[in-house]
C-alpha positions, 0 to 999 in steps of 0.5 A: 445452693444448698446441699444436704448430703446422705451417709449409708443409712440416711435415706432410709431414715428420710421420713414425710410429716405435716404439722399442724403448728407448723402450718398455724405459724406459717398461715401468719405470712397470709395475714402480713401479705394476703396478695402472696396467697390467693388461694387463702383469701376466702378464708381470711374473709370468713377468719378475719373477725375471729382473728381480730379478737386474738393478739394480733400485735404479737401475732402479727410479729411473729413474721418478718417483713420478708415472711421469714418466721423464727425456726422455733415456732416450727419445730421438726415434727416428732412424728408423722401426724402429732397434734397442735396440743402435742406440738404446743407442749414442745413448743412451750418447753422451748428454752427461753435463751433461744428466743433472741438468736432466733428472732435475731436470725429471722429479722437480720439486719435488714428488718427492724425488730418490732417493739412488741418483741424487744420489749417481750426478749426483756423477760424471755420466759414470760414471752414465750409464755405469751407466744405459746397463748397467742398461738393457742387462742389463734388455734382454738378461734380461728383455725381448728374448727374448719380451716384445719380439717380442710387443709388435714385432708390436703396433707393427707392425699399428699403424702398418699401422692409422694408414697405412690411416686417413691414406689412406683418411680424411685428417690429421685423422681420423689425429690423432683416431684417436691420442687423442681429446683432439687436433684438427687445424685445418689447420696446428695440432695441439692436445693438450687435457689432461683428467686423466691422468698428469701436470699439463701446463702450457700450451706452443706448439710450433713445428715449425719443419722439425724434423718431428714423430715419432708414437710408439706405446707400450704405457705411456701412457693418452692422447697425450703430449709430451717433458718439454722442449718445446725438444727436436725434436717427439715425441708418443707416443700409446698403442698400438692393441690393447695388451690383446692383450699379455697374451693367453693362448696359444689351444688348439691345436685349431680346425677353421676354422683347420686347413680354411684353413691344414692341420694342420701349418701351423694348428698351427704358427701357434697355437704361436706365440702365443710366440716360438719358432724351428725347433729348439724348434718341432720339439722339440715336433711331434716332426718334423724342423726342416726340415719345420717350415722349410717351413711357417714360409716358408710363413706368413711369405710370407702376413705371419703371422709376423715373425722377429726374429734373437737370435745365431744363432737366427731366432726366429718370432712371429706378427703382428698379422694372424696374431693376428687369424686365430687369433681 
């Protein structure tokens, strides 16, 4: 059992926070073992030629044979929404002398170290340089332009959801709501291993001040602490409605949908079932950018969509309620 214990002023510090490095690093355990994730497997489908042009030796490396990944590659979030570019920069500022300890943590004893990494902890700084570049490729390539705006909007409704149970509900009916093996007694929090990924030894937990940070991720079966118990108090938790990830885009048809928003708008929001912005929606409708310009401020006011800059470009995706409208 693990215990992570409040002092006075601790839960008011209790805060929620989604990563996109985070879940960049945690998307590695779908590649070593896809039959874990099936809600990912479209997109390993669609991702796999991208992925095979990034360094997948050491990518590859980065996660244990028993999915355990090194506790530096998913920092605690310095805020609520930060940017892969934010994170990367952290990441890349991490001292070298932690990479061995780390990776040693995360292989054990049980699991031989890679060659890959051996041969990288010879020269820490040029490793992490590495590691940092790698991610950063995986990023750019394979996650950022669709994968991520996707599971965004997911993050998104799911802290909306957590925010509606701690208002209306109360602290412990927030806690359960994350993974059914925590309790909440009044000034602890106790995570009780049954199965799961990874053996757990017993820990107490301080918070001691430091806040605790709730993290949802798509790549985790139940609640789960960092690798080192010393490290600022992070607890991730799996994401509400993961399985939508992998949702085929609806046909663009549907009367209810057109009486309620108009054609063009009903449309415009079944197309975004992926990640498009206005010169290629408009490609496809075959009208003017600006007339698609119009509907898409429409449904983003309404808190359908979400938009996410690449460059120049504004690409639209739509949230988790324009989700559930189309359904």
């Amino acid at each position: 059992m693990i215990t992570f214990r409040f002092g006075v002023d601790d839960l008011a510090r209790t805060s929620f926070a989604y990563s996109p490095l985070q879940e960049a690093a945690f998307s590695l355990r779908s590649w070593r073992d896809p039959a874990r994730y099936p809600h990912q497997r479209p997109w390993l489908r669609r991702l796999r030629p991208a992925f095979e042009r990034q360094d997948t030796e050491l990518l590859a490396a980065l996660v244990t044979p028993r999915l355990w990944v090194p506790d530096f590659l998913t920092p605690r979030p310095a805020r609520a929404r930060s940017t892969f570019a934010e994170e990367l920069a952290l990441l890349r500022a991490t001292p070298p002398e932690l990479l061995a300890p780390e990776f040693a943590a995360a292989y054990g004893e049980f699991d031989p170290m890679p060659a890959v990494v051996a041969e990288g902890l010879a020269d820490p700084a040029a490793f992490l340089t590495r590691i940092a570049d790698a991610l950063d490729g995986y990023w750019s390539s394979c996650l950022a332009p669709h994968w991520w705006p996707r599971v965004q909007s997911l993050m998104e409704a799911d802290l909306a959801y957590r925010g509606r149970v701690l208002a209306e509900q109360g602290t412990g009916a927030l806690f359960a709501s994350l993974d059914p093996r925590l309790s909440w007694t009044g000034d602890v929090l106790c995570l009780v291993q049954r199965g799961g990924m990874r053996p757990w030894h017993s820990d107490d937990i301080r918070i001691a001040g430091r806040g605790l940070v709730l993290a949802p991720t798509l790549f985790a079966g139940g609640a789960q602490p960092m690798i080192d118990s010393s490290l600022p108090p992070l607890l991730f938790y799996p994401l509400r409605g993961r399985a939508a990830i992998s949702e085929e885009p609806p046909p663009v048809t549907g009367d209810a949908l057109i009486r309620l928003l108009g054609r063009a708008r009903a449309r415009l929001l079944l197309l975004l079932a992926e990640p498009a912005s206005t010169t290629e929606l408009a490609h496809r409708l075959g009208v003017t950018p600006g007339a698609v310009s119009q509907h898409l401020a429409v449904l983003y006011d309404a808190g359908l969509l979400g938009r996410t800059r690449h460059g120049r470009s504004v690409r639209y995706s739509r949230t988790g309620l324009g989700d559930e409208l189309c359904r």
